[in-house]
N, C-alpha and C positions, 0 to 999 in steps of 0.2 A: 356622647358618640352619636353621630349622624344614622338616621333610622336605614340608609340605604349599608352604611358598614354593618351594622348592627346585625343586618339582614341577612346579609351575605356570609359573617360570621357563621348565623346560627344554620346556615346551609350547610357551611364544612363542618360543622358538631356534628349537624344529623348523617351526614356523608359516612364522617369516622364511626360514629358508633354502628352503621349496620355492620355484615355480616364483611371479612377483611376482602376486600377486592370486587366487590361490586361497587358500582355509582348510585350515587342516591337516586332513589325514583324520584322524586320533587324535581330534579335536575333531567332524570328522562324526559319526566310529561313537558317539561318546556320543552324539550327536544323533538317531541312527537308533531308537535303543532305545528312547525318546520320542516321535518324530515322525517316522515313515517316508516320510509322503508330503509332509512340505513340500518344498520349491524351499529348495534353498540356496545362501548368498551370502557374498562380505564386505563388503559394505555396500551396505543396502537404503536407496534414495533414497526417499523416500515425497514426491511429487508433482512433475509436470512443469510448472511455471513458469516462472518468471526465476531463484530460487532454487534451485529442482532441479535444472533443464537445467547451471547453470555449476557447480555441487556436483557433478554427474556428470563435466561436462568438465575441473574440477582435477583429479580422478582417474584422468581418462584420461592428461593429460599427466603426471603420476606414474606412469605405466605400471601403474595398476591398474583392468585391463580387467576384474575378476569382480565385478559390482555389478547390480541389478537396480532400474529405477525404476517405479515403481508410482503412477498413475493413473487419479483418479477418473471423469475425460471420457474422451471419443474422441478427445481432440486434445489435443495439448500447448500450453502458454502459460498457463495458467491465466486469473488476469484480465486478462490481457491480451487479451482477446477483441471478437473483432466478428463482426458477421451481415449477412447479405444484406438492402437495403432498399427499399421503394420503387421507379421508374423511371426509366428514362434513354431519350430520345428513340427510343431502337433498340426496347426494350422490354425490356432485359437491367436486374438490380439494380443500385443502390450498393453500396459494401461503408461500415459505419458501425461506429464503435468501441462498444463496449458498457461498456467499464473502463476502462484506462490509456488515453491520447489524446498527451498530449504528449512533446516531449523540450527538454531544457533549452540555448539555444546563446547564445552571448555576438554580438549583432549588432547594436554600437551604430555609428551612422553612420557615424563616421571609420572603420573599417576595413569595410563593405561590400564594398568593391572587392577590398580585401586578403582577404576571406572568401572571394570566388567564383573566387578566383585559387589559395589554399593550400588551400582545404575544410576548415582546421580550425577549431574551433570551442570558445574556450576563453576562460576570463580573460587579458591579458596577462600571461605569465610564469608561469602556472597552467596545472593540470593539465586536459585534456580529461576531460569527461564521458563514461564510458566506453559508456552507453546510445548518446549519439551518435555514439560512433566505430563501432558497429556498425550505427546508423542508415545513417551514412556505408555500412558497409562493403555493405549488399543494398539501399543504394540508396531507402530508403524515401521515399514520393513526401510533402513536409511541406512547411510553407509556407515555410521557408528554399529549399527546391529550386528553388522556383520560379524565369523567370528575371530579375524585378523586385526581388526579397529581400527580399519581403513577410514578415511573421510578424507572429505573434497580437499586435497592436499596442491596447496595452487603454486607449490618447487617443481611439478609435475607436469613440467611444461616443455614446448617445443618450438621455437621462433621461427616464422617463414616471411617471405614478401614475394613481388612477380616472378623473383631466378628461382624458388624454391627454396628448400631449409637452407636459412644461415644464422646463426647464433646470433642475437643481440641481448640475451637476458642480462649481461653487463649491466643496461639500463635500467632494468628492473631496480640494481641496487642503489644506481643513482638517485632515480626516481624517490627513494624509500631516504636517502639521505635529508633531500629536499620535504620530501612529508616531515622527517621530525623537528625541523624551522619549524614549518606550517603550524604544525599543531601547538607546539608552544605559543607562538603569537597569536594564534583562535584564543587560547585560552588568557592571553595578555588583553585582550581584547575585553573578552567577557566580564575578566575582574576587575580590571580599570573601567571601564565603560564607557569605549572606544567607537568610534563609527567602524561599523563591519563593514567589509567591501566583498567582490568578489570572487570565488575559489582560485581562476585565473590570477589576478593579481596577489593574491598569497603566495601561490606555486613561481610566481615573476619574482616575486621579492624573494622570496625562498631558493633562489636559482636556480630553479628549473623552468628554459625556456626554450623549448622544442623545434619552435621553428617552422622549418619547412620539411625539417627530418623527419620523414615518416615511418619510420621503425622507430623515433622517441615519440611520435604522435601516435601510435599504435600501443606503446608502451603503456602512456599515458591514458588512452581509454580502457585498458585491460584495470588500470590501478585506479579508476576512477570512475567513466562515465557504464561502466558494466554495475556497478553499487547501485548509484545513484539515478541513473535511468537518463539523465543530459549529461552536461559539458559543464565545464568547470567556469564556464562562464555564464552558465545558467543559476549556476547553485552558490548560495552563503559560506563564504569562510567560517562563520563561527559556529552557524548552527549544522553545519554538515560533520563539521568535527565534532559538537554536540552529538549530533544524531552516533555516531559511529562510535565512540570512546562511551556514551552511557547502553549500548549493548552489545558491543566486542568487550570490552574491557570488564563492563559490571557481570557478562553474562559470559559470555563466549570469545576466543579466540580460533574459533575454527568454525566453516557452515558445514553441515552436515545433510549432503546431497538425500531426496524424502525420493521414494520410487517403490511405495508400497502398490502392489498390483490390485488392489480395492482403492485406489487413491485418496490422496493427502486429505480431503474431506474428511476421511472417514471420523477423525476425530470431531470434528463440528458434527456429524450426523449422531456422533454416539452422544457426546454431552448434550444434542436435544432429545434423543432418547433417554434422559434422564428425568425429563418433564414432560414430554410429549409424549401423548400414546398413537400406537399407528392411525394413519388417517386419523390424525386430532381435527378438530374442528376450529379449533384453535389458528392454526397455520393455515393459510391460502394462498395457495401455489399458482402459480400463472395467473398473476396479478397485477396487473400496470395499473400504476399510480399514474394521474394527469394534472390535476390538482388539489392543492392543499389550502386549505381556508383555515384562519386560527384568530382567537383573540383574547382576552382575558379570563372566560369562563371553558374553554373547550377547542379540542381541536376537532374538523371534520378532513377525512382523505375522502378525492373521490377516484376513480379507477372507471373503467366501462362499463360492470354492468353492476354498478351501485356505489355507496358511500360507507365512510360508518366514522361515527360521533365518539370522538373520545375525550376523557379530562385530559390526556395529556398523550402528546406522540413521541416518539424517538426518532428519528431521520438519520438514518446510517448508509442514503444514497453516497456514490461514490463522487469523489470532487470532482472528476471529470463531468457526471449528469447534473450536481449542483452550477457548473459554469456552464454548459449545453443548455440552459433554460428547456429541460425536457418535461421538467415538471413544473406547474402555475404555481403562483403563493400568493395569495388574497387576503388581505391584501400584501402588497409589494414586501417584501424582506427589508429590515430600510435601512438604510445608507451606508449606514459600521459595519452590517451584516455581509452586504454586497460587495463592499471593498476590497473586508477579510478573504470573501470566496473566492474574488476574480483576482487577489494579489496573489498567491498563492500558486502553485507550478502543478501541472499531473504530467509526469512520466507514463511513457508506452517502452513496455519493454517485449520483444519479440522472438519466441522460442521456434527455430526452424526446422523442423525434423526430416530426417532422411533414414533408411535402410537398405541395405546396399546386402546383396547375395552373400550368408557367410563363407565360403572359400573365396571371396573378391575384397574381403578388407583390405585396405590397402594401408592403414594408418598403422602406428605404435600400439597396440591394444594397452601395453602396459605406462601408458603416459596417459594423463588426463585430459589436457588443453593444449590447445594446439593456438599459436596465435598469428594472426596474420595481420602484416602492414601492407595496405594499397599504396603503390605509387600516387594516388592521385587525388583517391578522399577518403578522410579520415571517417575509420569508423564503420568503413564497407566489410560487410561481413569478417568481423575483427578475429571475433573467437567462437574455436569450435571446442568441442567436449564429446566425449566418447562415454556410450555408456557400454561400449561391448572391452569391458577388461575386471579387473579384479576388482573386487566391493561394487560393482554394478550388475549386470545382466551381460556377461559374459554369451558370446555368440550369437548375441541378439544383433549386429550387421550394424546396431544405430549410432549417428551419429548426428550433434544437434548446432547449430551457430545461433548466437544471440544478436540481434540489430537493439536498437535504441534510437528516439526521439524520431530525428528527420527520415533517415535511412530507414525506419519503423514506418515513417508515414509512408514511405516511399511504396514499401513491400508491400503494406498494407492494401494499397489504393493498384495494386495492380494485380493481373491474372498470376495464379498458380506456376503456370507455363514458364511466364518471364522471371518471377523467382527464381526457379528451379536450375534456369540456362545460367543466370549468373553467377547463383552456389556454385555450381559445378564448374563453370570458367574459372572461378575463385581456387576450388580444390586440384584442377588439374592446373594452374600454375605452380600452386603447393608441389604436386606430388608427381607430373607431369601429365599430359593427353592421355598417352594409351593406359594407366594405371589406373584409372576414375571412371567407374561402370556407369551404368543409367542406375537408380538405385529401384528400388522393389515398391518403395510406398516412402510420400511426401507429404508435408501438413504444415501446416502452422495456424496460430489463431490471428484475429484481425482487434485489439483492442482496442484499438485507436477509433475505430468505430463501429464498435458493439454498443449499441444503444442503452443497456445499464451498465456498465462500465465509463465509455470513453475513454479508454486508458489504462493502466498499471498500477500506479502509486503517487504516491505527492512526491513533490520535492520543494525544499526551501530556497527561496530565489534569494539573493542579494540586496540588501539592505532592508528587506524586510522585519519590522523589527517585533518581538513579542509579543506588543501590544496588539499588531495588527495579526498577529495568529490568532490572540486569544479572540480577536473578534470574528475569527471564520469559527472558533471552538465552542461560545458562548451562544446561551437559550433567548431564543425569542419569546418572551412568556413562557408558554407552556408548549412551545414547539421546542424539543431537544434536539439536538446534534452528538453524532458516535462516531466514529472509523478512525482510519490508523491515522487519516490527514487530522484531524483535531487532536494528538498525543503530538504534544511540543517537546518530547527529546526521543520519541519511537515512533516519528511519524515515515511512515515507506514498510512498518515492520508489523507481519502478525500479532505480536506481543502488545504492538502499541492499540491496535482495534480490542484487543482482547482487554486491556486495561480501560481503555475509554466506555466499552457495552457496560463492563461490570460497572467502572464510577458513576455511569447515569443511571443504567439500571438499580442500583442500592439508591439515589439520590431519589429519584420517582417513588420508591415504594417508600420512603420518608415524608414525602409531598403527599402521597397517598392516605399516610396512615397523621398525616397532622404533625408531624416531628420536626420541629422549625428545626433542631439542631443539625438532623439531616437534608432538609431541605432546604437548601442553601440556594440562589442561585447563582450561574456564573459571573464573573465581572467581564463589562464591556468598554469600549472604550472609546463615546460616540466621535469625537473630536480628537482626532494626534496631532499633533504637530511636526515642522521639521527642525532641525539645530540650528537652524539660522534664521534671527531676528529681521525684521526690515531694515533696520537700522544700516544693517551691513551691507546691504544690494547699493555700494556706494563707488567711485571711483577707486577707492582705495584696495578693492577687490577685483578691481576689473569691470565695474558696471557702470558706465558712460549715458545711458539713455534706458526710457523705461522700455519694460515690454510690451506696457500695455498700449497697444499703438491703434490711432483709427483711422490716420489718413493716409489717404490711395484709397479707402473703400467707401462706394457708396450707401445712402443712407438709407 
């Protein structure tokens, strides 16, 4: 054995046998000589989310208490976030979701009873959704709570366009006909091991093709681009079905609208109060990271007003900030890495709020969704939802439309004002002019550029294929990656961050403690290839002349 492994060996002996979760000092004092004033660690969490928060709490339960989590807000939960809105009879706010909303629970009729009786909430014979079981555990106020057993029931609906209500849910079942082609062939796809194409061209083959008809192109983003945050020509036939059959199906058939007045956090704040004690020192809140330096012995973050050294980081920024280059990485991320990150989609999804005088409601209280087709583009403020009726917050006046991708950027990047004028030209076509009040209080958040954010959620683009997820998913040494975008069948889903913090989190406190069998790393995959050989770029396919061309330019 070469005295340099030898060496380095006997450094992780003496690492492991001190006290569990400290760094070996031998390892500090080199560190000192370098960077006297960072904070140091053994494993820096870099953000407080759904991903962070459980990444910290596997650690904890490994008994390795020396870890420091580092965030960019004042408050932990990342997108899981809500704010104060509007009023309530008293004069005190709502509290309204701003990101995550739902939780996923199985409450098909025949077992109601048996629901409200065992509280759990699962497929039969399947595994509970682990977001619920902690809903469950701090109680959060959802429409399952209720004590009717209402939840977000999407039969609960009302079709409009420019004349005002006119029935087309007919489409609806069309639409659902055409899904159950689709989804057989995703899965014909998967088992054979097909080239995937895009959701678009599933739904084309599947005979569903919309047109110009915008009461079936409204249809359509009601049944579609509302889930997944784009257009079905944005997104994977195979792994969108993926995505949605392994947690509709393994976990839930019904989403279960969350509008607890302490907000949907509250659960990520309670499970770190299961490790963290107030004001821990641990956590450092209003913390922007700028860059990250890593390499075979150590990671260092640095942020504004200092640094800190750790054997190993978890990076659970959202894909939106990893493609934003908002944060350095010294050296460069290389090639696999960056591919992974940049092939890969983040959806913006946009929650519009409105409250309108209660004696001035003018909508169905007792219907849920309201959906609307523009004559002209698809997509414009499509769907409304009402929280003032049964299993919601009754007389609370509100009501909310969701946008997505473009029409997201759109509202995003413009004043309050010009929103506002267009909801309302949208609602009084619905409902007519003199029906539709000025409302009380207006909001929405901007993710599309919110600085730790940029965005929503992932989404799987078309033909992207495993390999290259696993390389957005996959460590760079001893720099890790968490969030919902690295879970390759729950990625866009709470559940899937919460599975990704825990399997890095257990993974690190393995690497920590010397346990090859838990310290595994991930596979990457620096070199993919495509399905077609050189061989074949030949006339006989249609390719007449090369691409690579250099004449016309000069030298």
């Amino acid at each position: 054995m070469h005295w340099e492994q030898w060496s380095h060996k006997l450094l992780l002996a003496l690492a492991v046998s001190l006290r569990p979760g400290l760094a070996s000092p031998l390892r500090q004092h080199a560190r000192d000589a370098v960077s006297p004033t960072c904070k140091r660690t053994t494993v820096a969490v870099l953000g407080a989310g759904t991903a962070g928060i459980t990444a910290a709490q596997a650690l904890t339960n490994a008994s390795i208490h020396d870890f420091l989590i580092v965030e960019y807000n004042d408050v932990i939960g990342g997108r899981v976030a809500h704010t104060t809105f509007g009023a309530k009879a008293d004069g005190t706010p709502y509290t309204v979701e701003l990101g995550a909303n739902w939780v996923r629970a199985r409450v098909p009729k025949f077992i109601l009873l048996l629901t409200v009786l065992v509280k759990r909430i699962q497929s039969p014979g399947g595994p509970a959704n682990p977001i619920w079981i902690l809903a469950e555990k701090y109680n959060l106020t959802n429409t399952l709570t209720k004590a009717d057993c209402s939840y977000s029931d999407y039969s609960s609906i009302e079709t409009f366009d420019q004349t005002g209500a006119v029935n087309y849910t007919d489409l609806l079942d069309t639409f659902d006909d055409a899904y159950s082609v689709l989804e057989q062939d995703a899965g014909y796809i998967l088992s054979e091991n097909l080239q995937d194409r895009s959701y678009r061209a599933g739904l084309s083959l599947s005979g569903w093709k919309p047109g110009k008809n915008m009461q079936a192109q409204a249809t359509e983003w009601w049944q579609f681009d509302w889930e997944y945050g784009q257009s079905p020509e944005e997104s994977s036939e195979e792994f969108a079905i993926v995505n949605y059959n392994t947690t509709f199906y393994q976990y839930s058939d019904a989403n279960n609208y969350v509008f607890d007045q302490r907000g949907f956090n509250t659960f990520i704040k309670g499970e770190a109060s299961t490790f963290l004690t107030p004001n821990d020192p641990r956590l450092l809140l209003n913390t922007i990271v700028t860059k990250i330096s890593h390499n075979d012995t150590g990671v260092t973050i640095y942020y504004k007003d200092g640094c800190i050294e750790a054997d190993y980081a978890i990076c659970t920024f959202s894909l939106g900030v990893l493609q934003n280059d908002v944060v350095k990485f010294s050296p460069q991320l290389p090639t696999w890495k960056q591919e992974g990150i940049e092939t890969f989609s983040m959806a913006t999804y946009t929650k519009i709020f409105l409250q309108f005088p209660e004696d001035k409601v003018f909508w169905n209280t007792s219907t849920q969704f309201f959906l609307y087709a523009d004559p002209i583009e698809r997509g414009y403020y499509p769907v409304f939802q009402s929280l003032d009726g049964p299993g919601f917050l009754p007389g609370s006046g509100i009501l909310f439309v969701t946008v997505v991708s473009d029409q997201s950027y759109a509202a995003e990047n413009q004043d309050d004002a010009t929103t506002k004028a267009q909801v309302l030209a949208v609602l009084r076509d619905m409902y007519g002019e003199k029906n539709v009040p000025e409302p009380t209080a207006f909001l929405y958040p901007r993710w599309s550029t919110t600085p730790w954010a940029f965005g929503s959620y992932s989404n799987w683009p078309p033909g992207t294929s495993l390999e290259m997820h696993q390389n957005l998913r996959a460590n760079v040494g001893r720099l890790w990656f968490a969030g919902e975008h690295t879970h390759t069948e729950y990625y866009g889903f709470l559940h899937g961050a919460w599975f990704e913090g825990q399997k890095v989190g257990s993974t690190l406190a393995g690497c920590v403690k010397g346990n090859k069998t838990v310290c595994v790393e991930e596979v990457d995959y620096p070199m993919l290839h495509g399905d077609t050989p050189e061989a074949q770029y030949d006339p006989a396919n249609g390719w007449f002349v090369t691409s690579f061309q250099t004449v016309g330019f000069d030298d």
